[in-house]
C-alpha positions as CSV (number, residue, x, y, z in Angstrom):
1,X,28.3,6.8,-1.4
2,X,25.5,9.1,-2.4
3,X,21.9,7.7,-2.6
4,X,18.8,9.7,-3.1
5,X,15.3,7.7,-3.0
6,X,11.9,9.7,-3.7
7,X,9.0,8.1,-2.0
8,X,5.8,8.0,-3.7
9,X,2.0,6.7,-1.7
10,X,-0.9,7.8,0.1
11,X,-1.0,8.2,3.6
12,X,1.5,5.6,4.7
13,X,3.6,7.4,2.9
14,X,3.2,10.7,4.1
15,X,1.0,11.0,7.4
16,X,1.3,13.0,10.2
17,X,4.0,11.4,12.1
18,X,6.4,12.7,14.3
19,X,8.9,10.7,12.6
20,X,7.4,9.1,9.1
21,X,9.3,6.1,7.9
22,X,11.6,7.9,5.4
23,X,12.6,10.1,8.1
24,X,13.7,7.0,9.7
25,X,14.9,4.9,6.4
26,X,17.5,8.2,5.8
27,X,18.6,8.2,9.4
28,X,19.6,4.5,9.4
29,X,21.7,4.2,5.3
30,X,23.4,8.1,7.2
31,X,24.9,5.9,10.3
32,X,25.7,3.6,7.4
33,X,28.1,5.9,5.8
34,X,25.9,6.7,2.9
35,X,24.6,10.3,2.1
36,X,21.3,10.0,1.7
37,X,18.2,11.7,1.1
38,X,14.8,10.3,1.0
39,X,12.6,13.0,-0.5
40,X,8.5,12.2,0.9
41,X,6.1,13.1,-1.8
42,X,3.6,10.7,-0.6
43,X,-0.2,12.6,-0.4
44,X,-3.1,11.2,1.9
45,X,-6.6,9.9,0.7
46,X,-5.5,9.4,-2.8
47,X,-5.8,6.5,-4.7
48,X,-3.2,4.2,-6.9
49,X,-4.0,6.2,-10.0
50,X,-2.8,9.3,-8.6
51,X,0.5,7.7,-7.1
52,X,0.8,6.6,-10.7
53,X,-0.1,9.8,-12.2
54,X,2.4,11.5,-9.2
55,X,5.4,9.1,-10.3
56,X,4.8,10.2,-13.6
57,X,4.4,13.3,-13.4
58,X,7.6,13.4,-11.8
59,X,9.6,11.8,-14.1
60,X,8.4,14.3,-16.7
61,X,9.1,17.5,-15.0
62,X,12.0,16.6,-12.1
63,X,14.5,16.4,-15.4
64,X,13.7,19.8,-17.1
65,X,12.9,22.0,-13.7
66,X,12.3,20.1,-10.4
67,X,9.0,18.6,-8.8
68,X,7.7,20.3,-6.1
69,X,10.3,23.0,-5.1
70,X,13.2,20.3,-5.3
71,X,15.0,19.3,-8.3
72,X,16.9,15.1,-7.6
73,X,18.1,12.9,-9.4
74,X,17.2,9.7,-7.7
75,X,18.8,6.4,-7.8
76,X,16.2,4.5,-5.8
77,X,12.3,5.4,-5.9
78,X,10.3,3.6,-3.0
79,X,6.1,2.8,-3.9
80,X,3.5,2.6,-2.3
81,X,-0.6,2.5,-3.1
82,X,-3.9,1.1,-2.7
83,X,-5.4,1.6,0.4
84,X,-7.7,3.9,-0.4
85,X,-8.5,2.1,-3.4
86,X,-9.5,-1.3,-1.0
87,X,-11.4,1.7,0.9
88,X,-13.7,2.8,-1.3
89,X,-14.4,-0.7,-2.5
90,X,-15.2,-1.5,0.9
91,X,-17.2,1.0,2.0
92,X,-19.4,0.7,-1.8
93,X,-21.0,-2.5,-0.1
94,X,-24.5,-2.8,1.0
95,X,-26.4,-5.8,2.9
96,X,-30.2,-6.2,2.4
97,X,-32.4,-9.0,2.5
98,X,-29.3,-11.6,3.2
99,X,-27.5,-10.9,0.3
100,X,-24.3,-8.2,0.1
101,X,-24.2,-5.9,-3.1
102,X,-21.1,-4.5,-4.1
103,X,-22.5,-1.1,-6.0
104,X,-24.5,1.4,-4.4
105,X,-28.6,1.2,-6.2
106,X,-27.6,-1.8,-8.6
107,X,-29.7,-5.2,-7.8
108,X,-26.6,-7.2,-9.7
109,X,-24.3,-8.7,-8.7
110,X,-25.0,-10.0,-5.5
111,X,-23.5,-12.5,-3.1
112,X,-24.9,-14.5,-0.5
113,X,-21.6,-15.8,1.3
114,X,-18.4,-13.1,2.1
115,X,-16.2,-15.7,0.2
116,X,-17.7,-15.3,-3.3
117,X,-17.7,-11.3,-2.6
118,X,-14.1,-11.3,-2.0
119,X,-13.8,-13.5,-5.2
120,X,-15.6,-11.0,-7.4
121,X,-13.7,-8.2,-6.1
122,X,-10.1,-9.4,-6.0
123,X,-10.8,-11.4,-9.9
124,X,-12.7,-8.3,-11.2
125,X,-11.6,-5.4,-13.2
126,X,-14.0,-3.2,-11.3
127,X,-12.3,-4.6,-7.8
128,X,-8.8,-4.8,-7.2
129,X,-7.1,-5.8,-10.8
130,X,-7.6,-2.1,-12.0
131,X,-5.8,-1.0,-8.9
132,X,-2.8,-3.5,-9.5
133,X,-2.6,-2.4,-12.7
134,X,-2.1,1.1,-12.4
135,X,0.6,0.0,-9.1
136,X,1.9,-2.1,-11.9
137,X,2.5,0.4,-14.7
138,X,4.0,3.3,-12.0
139,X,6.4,0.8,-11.1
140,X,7.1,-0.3,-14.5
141,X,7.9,3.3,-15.8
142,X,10.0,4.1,-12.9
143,X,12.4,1.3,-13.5
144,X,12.6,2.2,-17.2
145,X,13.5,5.8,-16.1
146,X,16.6,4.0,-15.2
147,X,16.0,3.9,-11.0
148,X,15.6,0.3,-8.7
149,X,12.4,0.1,-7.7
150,X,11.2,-0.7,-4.4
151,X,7.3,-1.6,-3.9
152,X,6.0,-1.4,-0.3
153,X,2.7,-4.1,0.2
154,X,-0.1,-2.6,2.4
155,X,-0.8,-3.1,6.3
156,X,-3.6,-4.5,8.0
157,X,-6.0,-3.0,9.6
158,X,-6.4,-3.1,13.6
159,X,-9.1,-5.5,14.4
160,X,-10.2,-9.4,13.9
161,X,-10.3,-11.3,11.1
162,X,-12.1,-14.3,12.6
163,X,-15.4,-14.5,10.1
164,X,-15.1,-17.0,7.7
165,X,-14.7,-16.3,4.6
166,X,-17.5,-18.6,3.3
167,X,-20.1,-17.7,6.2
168,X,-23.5,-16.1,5.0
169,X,-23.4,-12.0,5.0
170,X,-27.0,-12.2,6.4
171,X,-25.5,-11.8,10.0
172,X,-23.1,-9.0,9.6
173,X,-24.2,-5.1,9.8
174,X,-22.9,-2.5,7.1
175,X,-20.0,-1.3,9.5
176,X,-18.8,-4.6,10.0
177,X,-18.8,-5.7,6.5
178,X,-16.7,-2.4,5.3
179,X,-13.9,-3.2,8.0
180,X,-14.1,-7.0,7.1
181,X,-14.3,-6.2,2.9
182,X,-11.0,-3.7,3.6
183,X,-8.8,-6.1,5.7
184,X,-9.8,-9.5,3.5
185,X,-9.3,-7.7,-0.1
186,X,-5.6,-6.8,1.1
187,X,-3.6,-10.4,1.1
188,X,-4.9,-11.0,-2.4
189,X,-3.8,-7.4,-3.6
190,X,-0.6,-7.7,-1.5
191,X,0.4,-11.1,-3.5
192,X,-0.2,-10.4,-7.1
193,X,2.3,-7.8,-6.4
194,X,4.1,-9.4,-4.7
195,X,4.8,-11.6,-8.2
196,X,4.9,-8.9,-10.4
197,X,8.1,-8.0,-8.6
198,X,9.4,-11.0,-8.8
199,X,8.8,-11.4,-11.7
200,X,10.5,-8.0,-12.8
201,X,12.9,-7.1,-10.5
202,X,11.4,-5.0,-8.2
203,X,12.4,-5.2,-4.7
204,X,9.4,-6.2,-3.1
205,X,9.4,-4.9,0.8
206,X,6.5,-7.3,2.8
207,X,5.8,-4.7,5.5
208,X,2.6,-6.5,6.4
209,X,4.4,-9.3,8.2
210,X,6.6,-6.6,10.1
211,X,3.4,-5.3,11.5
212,X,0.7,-8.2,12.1
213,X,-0.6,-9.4,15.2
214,X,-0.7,-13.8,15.6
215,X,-4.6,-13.3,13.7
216,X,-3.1,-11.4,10.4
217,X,-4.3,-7.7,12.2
218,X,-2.1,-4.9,13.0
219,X,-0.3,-5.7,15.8
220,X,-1.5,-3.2,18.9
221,X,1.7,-1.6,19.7
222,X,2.1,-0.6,15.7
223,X,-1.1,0.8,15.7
224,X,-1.0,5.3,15.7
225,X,-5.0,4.9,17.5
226,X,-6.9,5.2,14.9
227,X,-6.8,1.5,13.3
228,X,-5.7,2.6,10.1
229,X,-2.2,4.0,10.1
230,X,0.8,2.6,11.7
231,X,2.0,4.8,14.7
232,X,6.1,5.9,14.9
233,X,6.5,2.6,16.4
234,X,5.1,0.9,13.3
235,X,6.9,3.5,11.3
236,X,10.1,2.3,12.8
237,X,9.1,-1.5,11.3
238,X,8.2,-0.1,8.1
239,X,12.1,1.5,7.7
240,X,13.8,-1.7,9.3
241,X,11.8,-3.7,6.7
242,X,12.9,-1.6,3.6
243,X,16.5,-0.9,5.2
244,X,16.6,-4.9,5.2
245,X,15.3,-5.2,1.9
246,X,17.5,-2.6,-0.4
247,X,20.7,-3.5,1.8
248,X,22.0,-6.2,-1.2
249,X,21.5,-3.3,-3.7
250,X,23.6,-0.6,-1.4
251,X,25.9,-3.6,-0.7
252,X,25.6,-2.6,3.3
């Protein structure tokens, strides 16, 4: 059995490893008889448009003269996005005078309580929705290329998630309310995902749960140091997840 899966994401996709999960993913279907090749064209720092517009983009030229150097033809593509996105939201917020202000300059909105912040930005066009959307559509347009699709959900960051969400931004510093914004605003991103794949038969791969510590953080011995990425043990997780998730389609 032949099997050839291109992987598309940001830096959980394509980071500098020593052994990046598709390295491992095509090691474990090879001991399973298959002959496979996962092609990693994953890019760090960019957002969920440009995997879209990456996906795409490969589907239009791949056919007529190969993407990249390498001319495929997948059966399988693998997903992946938004962390970056859930980034730059994060790191947009501002506290003064007791209240938080998502844009940069702008006296409106503003929330006093973490809870209706993370409300605004997971319900609002200008938050998270845009970024499912476009995870949506690349998705959608891969499976009508004629490949299964496989959508990987994001990891948590290293690092507590013990303030409540409906406790008053007044005590928090800047720095503390990026890495809070970042690590909240991924569950509700992770899960309307998670039922557009149901809901269209997309194999949805929870990596998350592979990775968390007890409080919902990445787990310490996943983490590669900086508290972003996973290191090659969290790698490992991340290929064990998605070998356990596409095995009914291979029929392994």
């Amino acid at each position: 059995m032949t099997m050839n899966i291109a992987a598309f994401g940001d830096s959980h996709t394509n980071h500098t490893y020593d052994r990046p999960w598709t390295v491992v993913l095509e090691a474990m279907l090879r001991s399973q008889g298959i002959d496979a090749e996962v092609y990693n064209f994953g890019m760090p720092g960019i957002y969920a448009a440009e995997v879209k517009e990456i996906a795409l983009e490969f589907l239009k030229l791949n056919e007529k003269r190969g993407f990249k150097g390498q001319k495929i033809n997948p059966e399988m593509a693998i997903l992946q996005g938004g962390a970056n996105d859930i980034g730059t939201f994060a790191m947009m917020l501002t506290v003064k005078d007791g209240f938080v202000y998502p844009f940069p300059f702008a006296e409106e909105p503003r929330f006093e309580t973490f809870g209706n912040l993370l409300d605004y930005l997971t319900k609002s066009h200008l938050g998270i929705l845009h970024t499912v959307s476009e995870l949506e559509e690349a998705c959608l347009q891969l499976k009508h290329a004629g490949l299964r699709v496989a959508y990987l959900n994001i990891p948590p960051l290293r690092g507590s998630t013990s303030f409540g969400i409906d406790s008053r931004v007044e005590s928090l510093r800047n720095g503390e309310l990026v890495s809070l914004a970042a690590q909240y605003m991924r569950a509700p991103l992770n899960e309307r995902l998670r039922k557009y794949c149901a809901e269209n038969d997309i194999i949805y791969v929870d990596i998350a749960s592979h990775v968390s510590d007890s409080d919902g953080s990445m787990a310490q011995q996943y983490d590669s140091g900086d508290g972003l990425h996973l290191g090659n043990a969290g790698q490992q997780k991340v290929a064990e997840a998605i070998f356990e998730a596409i095995r009914p389609v291979l029929q392994i």
